[in-house]
N, C-alpha and C positions, 0 to 999 in steps of 0.2 A: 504494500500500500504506500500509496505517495506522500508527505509528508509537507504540509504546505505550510508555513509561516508567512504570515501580516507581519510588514513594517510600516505600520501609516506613521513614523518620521520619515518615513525614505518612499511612499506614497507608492509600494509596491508590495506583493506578493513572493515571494522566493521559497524556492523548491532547491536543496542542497543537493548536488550528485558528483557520482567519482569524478566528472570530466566537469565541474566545475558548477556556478548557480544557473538557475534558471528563474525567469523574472516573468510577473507580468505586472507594466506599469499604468500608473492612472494620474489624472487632476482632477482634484475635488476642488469645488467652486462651489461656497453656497449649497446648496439641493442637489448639485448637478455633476456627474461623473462620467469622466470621460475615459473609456479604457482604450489605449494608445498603442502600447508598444505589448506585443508576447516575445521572449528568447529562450532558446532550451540550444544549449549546446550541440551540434552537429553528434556529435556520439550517444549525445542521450537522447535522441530525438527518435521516436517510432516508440517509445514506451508509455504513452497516455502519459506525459509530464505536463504538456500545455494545454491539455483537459482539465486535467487536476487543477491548474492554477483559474482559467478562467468561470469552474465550476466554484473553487473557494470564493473568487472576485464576485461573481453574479451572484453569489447567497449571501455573502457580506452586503451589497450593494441594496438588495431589495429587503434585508432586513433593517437596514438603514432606511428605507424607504427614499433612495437615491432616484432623482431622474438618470436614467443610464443612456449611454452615446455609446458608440465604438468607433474610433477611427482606424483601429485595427481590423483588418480583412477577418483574421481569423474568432475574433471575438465576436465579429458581426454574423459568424454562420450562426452562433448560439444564438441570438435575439431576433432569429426569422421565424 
């Protein structure tokens, strides 16, 4: 199981793996949240890392009761 840590000082999500972090970033504004940037490391990529992270980010997000945006491609498949 993947192991997801909030750093809302650092206004990201991060997933810790042998080949280094994996992030997904945001900007909070007021109500309104923007998820930006997904990264997972080229070697850790194909193991549900940046599910994991934008699954933690959308449940944080709406339990906040955040208006949520993505200008991330990949963040934007979840909110269709």
């Amino acid at each position: 199981m993947t192991h997801v840590i909030h750093l809302p000082d650092r206004d990201c999500f991060k997933v810790e793996t042998e080949h280094g972090d994996a992030f997904l970033q945001y900007l909070l504004e007021h109500n309104q949240i923007n998820f930006y940037r997904t990264f997972v490391p080229e070697n850790a990529r194909g193991q549900g890392i940046a599910e994991a992270l934008v699954k933690a980010g959308l449940e944080w997000a709406k339990d906040n009761d955040f208006e949520i945006e993505a200008s991330c491609w990949y963040v934007a498949k979840f909110l269709k």
